[in-house]
C-alpha positions as CSV (number, residue, x, y, z in Angstrom):
1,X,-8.1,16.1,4.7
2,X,-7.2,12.8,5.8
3,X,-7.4,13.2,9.2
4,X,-8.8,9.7,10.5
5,X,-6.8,8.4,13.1
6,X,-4.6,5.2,11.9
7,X,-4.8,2.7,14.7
8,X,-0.9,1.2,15.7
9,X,-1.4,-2.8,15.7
10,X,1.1,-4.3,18.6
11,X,3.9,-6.8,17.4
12,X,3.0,-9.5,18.6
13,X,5.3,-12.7,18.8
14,X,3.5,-14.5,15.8
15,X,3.6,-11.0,13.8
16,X,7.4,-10.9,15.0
17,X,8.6,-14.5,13.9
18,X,6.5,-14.0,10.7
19,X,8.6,-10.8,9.8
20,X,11.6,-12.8,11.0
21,X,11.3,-15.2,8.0
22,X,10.2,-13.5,5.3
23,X,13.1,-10.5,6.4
24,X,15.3,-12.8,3.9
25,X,12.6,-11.5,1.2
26,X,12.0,-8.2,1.8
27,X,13.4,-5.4,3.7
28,X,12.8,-4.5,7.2
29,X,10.1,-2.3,6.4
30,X,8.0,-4.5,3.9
31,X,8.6,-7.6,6.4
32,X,7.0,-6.0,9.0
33,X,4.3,-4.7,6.8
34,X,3.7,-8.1,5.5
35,X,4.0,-9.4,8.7
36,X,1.2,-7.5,9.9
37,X,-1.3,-7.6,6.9
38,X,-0.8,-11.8,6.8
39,X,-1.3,-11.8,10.6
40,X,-4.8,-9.8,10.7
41,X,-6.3,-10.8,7.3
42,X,-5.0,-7.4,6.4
43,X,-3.8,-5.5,3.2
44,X,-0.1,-4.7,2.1
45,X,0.4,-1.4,0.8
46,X,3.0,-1.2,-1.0
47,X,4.1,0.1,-4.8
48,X,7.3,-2.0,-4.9
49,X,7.3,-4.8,-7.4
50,X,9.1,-7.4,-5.8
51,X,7.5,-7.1,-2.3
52,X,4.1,-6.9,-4.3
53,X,4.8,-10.1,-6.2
54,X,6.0,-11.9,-2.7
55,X,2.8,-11.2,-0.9
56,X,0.4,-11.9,-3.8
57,X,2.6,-15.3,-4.5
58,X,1.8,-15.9,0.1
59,X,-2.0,-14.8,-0.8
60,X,-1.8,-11.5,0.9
61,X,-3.8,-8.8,-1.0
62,X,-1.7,-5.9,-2.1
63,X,-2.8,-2.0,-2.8
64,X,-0.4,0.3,-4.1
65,X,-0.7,4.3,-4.0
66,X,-3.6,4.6,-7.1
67,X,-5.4,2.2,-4.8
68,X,-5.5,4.2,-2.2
69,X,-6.1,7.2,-3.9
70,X,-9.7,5.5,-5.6
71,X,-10.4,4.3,-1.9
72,X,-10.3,8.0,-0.8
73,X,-12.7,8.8,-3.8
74,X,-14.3,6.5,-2.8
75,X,-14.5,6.8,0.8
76,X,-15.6,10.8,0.0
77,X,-12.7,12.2,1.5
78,X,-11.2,13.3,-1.2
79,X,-12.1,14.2,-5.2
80,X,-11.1,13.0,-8.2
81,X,-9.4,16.2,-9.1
82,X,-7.1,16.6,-6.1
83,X,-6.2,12.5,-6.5
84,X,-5.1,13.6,-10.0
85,X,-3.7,16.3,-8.9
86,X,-1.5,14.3,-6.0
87,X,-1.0,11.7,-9.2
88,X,0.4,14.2,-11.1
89,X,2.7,15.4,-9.0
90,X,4.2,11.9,-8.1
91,X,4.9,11.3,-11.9
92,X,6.4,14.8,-12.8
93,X,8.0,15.5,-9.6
94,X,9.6,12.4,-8.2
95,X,9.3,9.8,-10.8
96,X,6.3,7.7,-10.0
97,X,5.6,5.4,-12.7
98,X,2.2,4.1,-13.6
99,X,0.4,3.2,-17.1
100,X,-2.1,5.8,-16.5
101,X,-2.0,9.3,-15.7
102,X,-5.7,10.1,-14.3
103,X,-7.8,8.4,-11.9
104,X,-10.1,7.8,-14.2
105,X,-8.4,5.5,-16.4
106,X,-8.4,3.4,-13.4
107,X,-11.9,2.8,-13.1
């Protein structure tokens, strides 16, 4: 369904110095992340509060995994049933909390 390719952005050496200080703030994963989206104007995505509160606090826009779900809504490929669907089996199956538990109460 999603089958779009997903560029891979190079490290580059501002992108790597950039992870290399904020790497005392988040872990590897998220710095590198955050690295990336400050470098390129980008987006963090990312559903874990403290690296969310970091980026927004740096000015880097954050989207979490209900974000991305209404952008593939909204980017047609996907519905609204299968997103609640996918929603509902991140809440009852693994634990995924968020205030709402259909798309819709998003919008």
């Amino acid at each position: 369904m999603l089958d779009d390719e997903i560029p891979v952005a190079p490290i580059s050496d501002t992108v790597a110095n950039r992870e290399a200080v904020v790497g005392e703030h988040l872990d590897p994963g998220e710095a590198q992340a955050f690295a990336l989206a400050d470098a390129h104007d980008g987006r963090l995505l990312t559903d874990d509060g403290d690296a969310r509160s970091f980026a927004k606090d740096q000015g880097v826009t954050v989207v979490g995994s209900v974000g991305v779900l209404l952008a593939a809504i909204d980017a047609g490929k996907i519905d609204e049933a299968t997103a609640d669907g996918w929603l509902s089996t991140w809440i009852d199956e693994i634990g995924y909390y968020v205030p709402y538990r259909t798309i819709s109460e998003y919008r």
